[in-house]
N, C-alpha and C positions, 0 to 999 in steps of 0.2 A: 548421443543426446546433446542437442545444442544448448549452450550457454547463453545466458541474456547481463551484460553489466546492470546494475541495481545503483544510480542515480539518486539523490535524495537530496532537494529545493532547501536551500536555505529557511523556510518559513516551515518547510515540515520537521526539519531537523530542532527546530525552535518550541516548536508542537510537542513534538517526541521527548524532549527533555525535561518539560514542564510535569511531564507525568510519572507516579510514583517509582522508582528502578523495576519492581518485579512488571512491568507492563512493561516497560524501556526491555526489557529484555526475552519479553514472550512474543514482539511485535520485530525486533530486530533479528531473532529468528525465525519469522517467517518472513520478514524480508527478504533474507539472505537464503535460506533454502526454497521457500515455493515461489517467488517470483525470481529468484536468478534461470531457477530450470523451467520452472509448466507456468509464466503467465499467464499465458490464455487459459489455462484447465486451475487453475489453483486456488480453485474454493472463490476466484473473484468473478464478478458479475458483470457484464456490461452494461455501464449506461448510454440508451441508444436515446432518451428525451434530451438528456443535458447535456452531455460533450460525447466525445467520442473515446471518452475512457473507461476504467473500469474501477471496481472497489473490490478491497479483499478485507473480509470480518475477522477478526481478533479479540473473540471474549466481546465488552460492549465498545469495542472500539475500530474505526474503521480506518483502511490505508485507501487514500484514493492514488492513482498512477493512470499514467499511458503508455503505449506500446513504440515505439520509434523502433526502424533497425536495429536488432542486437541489442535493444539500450532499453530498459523500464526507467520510466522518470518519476518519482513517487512525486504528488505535488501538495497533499494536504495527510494529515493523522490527526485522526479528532474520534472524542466521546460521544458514542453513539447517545443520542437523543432522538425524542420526537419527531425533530424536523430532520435529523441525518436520514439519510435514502441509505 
């Protein structure tokens, strides 16, 4: 099974901290287990209107990322709302 590194934006890491610990840590491990191994299969979604990335659900909270070589780039974690896709 191939490995993928798990990448995380300064602005999502900023994201991720603001929110209470037991999320900080239900979100960092599915970070770290379903996108280091199955990104493309791991419960995340493709967005094919808005960018050419994906989302993966966490309770009401969503991790957006995209796929490079080897490499997931997380680029946004935000509270699902209304307007979150």
């Amino acid at each position: 099974m191939e490995k993928f590194e798990v990448f995380v934006k300064k602005s999502a890491l900023k994201q991720l901290r603001s929110f209470p610990k037991s999320i900080q840590d239900k979100i960092l491990e599915s970070m770290l287990g379903k996108l280091s191994t199955k990104p493309y299969i791991a419960d995340g979604k493709h967005i094919k209107k808005l960018t050419e990335g994906y989302r993966l659900r966490v309770g009401d909270y969503r991790i957006f990322y995209y796929i490079e070589v080897k490499k997931v780039i997380v680029t946004s974690i935000v509270r699902r709302t209304s307007k979150t896709y």
